[in-house]
N, C-alpha and C positions, 0 to 999 in steps of 0.2 A: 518463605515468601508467601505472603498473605494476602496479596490482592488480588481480590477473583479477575478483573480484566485480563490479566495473563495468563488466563487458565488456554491450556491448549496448544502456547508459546513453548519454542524449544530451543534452548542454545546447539545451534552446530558448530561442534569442537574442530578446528582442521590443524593439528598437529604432530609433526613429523615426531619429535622426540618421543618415544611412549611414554618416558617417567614423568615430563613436565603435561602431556593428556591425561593419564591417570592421575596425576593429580590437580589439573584443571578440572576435571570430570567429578572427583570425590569433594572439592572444594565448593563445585557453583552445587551439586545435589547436596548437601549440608545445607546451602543456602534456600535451597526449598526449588530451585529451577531443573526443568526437565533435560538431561541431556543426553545429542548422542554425538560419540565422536569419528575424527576421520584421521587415517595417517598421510594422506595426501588430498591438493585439490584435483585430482585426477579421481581418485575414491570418492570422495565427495559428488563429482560431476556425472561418475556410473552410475551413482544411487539414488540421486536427486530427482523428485517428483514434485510438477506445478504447484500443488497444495499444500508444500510445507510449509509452516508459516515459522517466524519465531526471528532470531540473529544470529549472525555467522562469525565468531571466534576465530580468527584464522592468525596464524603467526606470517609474516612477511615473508620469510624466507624457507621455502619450502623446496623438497625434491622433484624436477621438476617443475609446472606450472605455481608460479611462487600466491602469496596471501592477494596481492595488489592484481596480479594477472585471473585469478579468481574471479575475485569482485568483479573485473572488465569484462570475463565471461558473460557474467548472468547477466550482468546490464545489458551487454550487447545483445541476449534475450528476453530484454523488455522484462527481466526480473528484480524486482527492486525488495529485496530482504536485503534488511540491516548490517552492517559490515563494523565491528569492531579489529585495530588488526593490532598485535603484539608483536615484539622483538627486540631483540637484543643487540640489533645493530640499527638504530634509527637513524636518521639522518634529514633535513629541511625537506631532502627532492622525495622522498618517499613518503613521507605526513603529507607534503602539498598535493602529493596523485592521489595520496589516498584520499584526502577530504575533499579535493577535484572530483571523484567516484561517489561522492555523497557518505563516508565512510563518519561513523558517528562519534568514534573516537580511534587517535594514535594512542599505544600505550608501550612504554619502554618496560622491557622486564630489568630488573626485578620489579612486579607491581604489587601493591599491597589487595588486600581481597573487596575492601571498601570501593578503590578506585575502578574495580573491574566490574563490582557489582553497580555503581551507580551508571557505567557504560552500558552494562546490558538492557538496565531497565531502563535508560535514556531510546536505547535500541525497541527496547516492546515497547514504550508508549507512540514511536511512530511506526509500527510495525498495526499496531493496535489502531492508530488511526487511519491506514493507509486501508485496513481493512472494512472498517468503517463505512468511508468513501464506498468503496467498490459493492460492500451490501448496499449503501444507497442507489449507488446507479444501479446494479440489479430491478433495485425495486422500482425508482421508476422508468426502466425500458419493461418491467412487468404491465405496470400499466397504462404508459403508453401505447403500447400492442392492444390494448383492448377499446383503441378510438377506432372510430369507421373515418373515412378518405374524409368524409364534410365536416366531418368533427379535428381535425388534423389540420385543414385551409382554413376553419373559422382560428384554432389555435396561434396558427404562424403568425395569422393577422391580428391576432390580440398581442403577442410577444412584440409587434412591431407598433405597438402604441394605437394602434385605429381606435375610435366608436364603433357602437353598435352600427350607427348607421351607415358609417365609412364602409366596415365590413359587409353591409347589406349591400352596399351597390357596385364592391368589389367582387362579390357571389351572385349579384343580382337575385336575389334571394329579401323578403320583407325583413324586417330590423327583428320584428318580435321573432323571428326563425332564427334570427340570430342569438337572440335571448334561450332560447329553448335551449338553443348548442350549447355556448355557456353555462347554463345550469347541467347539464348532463355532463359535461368535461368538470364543472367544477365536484360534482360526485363521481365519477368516472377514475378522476384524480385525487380525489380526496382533498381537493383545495380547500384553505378556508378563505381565500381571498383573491383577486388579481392579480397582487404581487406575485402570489405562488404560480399561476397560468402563468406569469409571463415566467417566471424560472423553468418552468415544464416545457414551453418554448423554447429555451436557451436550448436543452437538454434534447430536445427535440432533432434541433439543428446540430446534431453536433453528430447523429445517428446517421 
């Protein structure tokens, strides 16, 4: 696998069989992808740290806490890594929970290697986006945090459509102070426009 945006990306393997893990495992590293495997979602759940990024392999039928009761796991803490789930005994009620869970693909075994590899990397490209996002917000709660309180009330009141002079007499502060702020938020923020204050706004509000 040859696309650098996946660099980093790991399939977590969660299969009870060993012969069909091992050779999940030896099949997706042939294909260039990083993996590590698990014999249960219980193993998986001991081991598991906030910052693993990548998609989760899990077979449905597991000992134990099964592939579908996994996935409901980590969503239920607010974790959203990609969920592809395999097995040998599929059925409509079990595809529908799973793609209800935001699961990226059902796949019936026997599957072929195409089928599972176009599921994974369906999995890293929103796995790759979802992280994206979250460096963005980073970045602007990074600088956001470096407005001062007047520079923050002239903000709110530009996300909410004012003028300059609307905002001056909502501050009770002259228009050109209001201008001032403006240009110091529009560098502050790295804006090149309005448009983008008022998205810094949005973003603002949401903190």
């Amino acid at each position: 696998m040859n696309n650098p945006a996946y660099g980093g990306l790991t399939v977590y393997i969660v299969e009870d069989d060993a012969a069909m893990r091992d050779s999940l495992s030896l099949m997706l590293g042939l294909l260039g992808f990083r993996t590590v495997s698990f014999e249960s979602a219980e193993a998986f759940l001991d081991t598991y740290r906030d910052e693993w990024v990548g998609c989760v392999v899990a077979d449905l039928r597991l000992p134990g806490m099964s592939g579908l009761e996994l996935q409901a796991s980590l969503r239920a803490r607010g974790k959203k890594l990609p969920f592809v789930i395999i097995t040998g005994h599929g059925d409509v009620k079990s595809a529908r929970a799973a793609f209800q869970s935001e699961a990226v693909d059902f796949i019936e075994k026997p599957f072929d290697e195409a089928e599972l590899r176009v599921a994974i990397e369906k999995g890293f490209d929103k796995e790759s986006q979802r992280i994206r996002r979250a460096e963005a917000g980073n970045d602007q709660a990074l600088k956001l945090a470096k407005l001062t309180q007047r520079e923050r009330e002239v903000l709110e009141l530009v996300g909410k459509g004012l003028h300059a002079k609307e905002i001056a007499a909502s501050l009770d502060i002259s228009a050109r102070t209001v201008e001032v702020h403006k240009a110091r938020l529009m560098s502050k923020l790295e804006a090149r426009n309005v448009s983008e204050l008022v998205r810094f706004a949005l973003a603002a509000e949401k903190r």
